[in-house]
C-alpha positions, 0 to 999 in steps of 0.5 A: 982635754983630750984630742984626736986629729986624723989626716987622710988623703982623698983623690976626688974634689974638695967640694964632693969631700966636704959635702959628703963629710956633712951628709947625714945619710953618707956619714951613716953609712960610712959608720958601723951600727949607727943611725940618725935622726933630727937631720937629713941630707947635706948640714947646715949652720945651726942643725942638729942631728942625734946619731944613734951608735952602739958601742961594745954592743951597747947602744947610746945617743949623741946630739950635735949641733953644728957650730960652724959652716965654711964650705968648702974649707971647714965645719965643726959640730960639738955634742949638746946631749951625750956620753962625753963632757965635751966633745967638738968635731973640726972638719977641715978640707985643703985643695991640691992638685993631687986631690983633697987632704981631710983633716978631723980634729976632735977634743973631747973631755970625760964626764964625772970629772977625775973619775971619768978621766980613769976612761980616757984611755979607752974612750980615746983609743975606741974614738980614734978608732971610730975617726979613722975607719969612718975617714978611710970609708968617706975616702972609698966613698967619694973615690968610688962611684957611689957618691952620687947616691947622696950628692947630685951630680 
């Protein structure tokens, strides 16, 4: 199984961090070419969300399901429909006196068995891509002064 971990520094709350990273809206604006549907707002245990991505300008789904919910440390989701084998997202948030360390762990494995491992090169490289620029978003997001469009006060 292949694996992705980011690490990425946040100077703003836990709290507003981690409920950002859970927020339907927030995580589709924080991604290039991307929609949703299924969910919206803030994540809870057991929903579901399809977004809607386009890859190399080729559009496809991905369902998940969230697995685990333990605010304001940890989520995970793992995709129930889409272009991987398998694919399960870990969330984790610390709490600092400098602010909040953001931590995305992501396994995923290729479809089509030996085959679809020929891929993972690209599909690691194109999905480290896509965790990163999605964290350093998150992190501009909750530093700045938009947050408060997906989060009450």
């Amino acid at each position: 199984m292949a694996r992705i971990v980011c690490e990425t520094h946040v100077d703003a709350p836990r709290e507003r961090v981690f409920d950002l990273g859970r927020h339907v809206e927030a995580h589709v604006a924080t991604m290039p070419d991307e929609s949703a549907e299924g969910a919206t707002g803030l994540l809870t245990l057991g929903d579901r969300v399809t977004f809607h991505p386009r890859q190399f300008g080729v559009p496809f789904s991905l369902t998940a399901e969230v697995t685990e919910m333990d605010r304001p440390h940890r989520f995970a989701g793992r995709q129930i429909a889409g272009v991987f084998g398998s694919l399960v997202h870990v969330h984790t948030f610390e709490e600092t006196e400098g602010g909040t360390p953001m931590r995305d762990d992501v396994r995923f494995e290729m479809p089509l068995g030996p085959f679809g491992r020929l891929g993972e090169p690209l599909a690691r490289r194109r999905l480290q891509g896509l965790v990163d620029y999605h964290a350093e978003e998150l992190k501009a997001l909750a530093e700045g002064d938009d947050w408060w469009r997906f989060l009450d006060a």
